[in-house]
C-alpha positions in Angstrom: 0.0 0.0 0.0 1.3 3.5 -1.0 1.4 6.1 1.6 1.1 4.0 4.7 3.2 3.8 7.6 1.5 0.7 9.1 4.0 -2.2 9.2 2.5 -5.9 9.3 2.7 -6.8 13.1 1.9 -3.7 14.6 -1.6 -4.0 14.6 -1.3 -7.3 16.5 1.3 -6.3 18.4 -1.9 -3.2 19.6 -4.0 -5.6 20.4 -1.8 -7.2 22.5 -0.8 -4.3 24.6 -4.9 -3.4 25.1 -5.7 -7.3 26.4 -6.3 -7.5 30.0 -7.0 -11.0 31.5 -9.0 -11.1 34.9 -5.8 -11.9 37.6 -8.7 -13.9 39.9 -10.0 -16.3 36.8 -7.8 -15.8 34.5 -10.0 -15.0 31.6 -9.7 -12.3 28.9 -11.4 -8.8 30.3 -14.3 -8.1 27.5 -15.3 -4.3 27.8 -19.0 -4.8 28.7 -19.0 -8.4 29.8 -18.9 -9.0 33.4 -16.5 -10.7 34.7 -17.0 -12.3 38.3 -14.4 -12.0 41.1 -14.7 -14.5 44.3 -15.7 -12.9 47.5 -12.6 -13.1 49.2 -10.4 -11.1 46.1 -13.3 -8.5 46.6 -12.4 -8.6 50.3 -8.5 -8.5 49.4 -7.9 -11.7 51.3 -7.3 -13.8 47.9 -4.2 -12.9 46.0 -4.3 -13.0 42.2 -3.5 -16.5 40.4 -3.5 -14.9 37.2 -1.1 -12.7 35.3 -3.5 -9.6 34.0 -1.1 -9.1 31.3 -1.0 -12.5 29.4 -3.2 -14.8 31.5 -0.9 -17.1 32.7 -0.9 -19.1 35.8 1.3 -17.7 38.5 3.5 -19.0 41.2 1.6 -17.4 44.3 3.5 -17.3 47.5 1.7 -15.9 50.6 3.3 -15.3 54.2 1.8 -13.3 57.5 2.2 -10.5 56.4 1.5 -10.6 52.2 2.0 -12.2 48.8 4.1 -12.5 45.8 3.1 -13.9 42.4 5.3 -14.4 39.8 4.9 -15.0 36.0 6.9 -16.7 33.7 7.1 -13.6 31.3 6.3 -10.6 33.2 8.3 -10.8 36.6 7.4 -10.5 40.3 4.4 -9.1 41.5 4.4 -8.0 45.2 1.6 -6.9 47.4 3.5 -4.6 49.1 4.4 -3.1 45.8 0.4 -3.1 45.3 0.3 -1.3 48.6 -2.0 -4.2 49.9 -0.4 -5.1 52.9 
């Protein structure tokens, strides 16, 4: 195409960057679809199993006094970093 400034990927590589996944289920966040989160996320005593970036499964480590969760592509997520403890 003449005049365009669009390369092949970088539409996919937008839509990646706008999904969100749902860090309690795991599933992809749909604007408009409701997505349900268990009781105890909503009372912040369940910490997220799910990456909210690529909807993988985390390693989720909890101790007295917080949580970690890591993912395989996206690093360490900490809730005192979240400022949830």
């Amino acid at each position: 195409m003449a005049g365009t400034d669009v390369s092949p990927g970088s539409v996919a590589d937008e839509r990646a960057a706008e999904e969100r996944y749902n860090p309690y289920t795991g599933r992809r966040v749909v604007p408009g679809v409701e997505d349900s989160v268990p009781t105890a996320a909503q009372l912040g005593l369940e910490p997220p199993r799910f990456c909210e970036s690529c909807g993988r499964r985390m390693v989720v480590q909890i101790s007295p006094d917080g949580w970690w969760a890591k993912c395989s592509r996206h690093g360490v997520f900490d809730s005192i970093g979240l400022a949830r403890r």
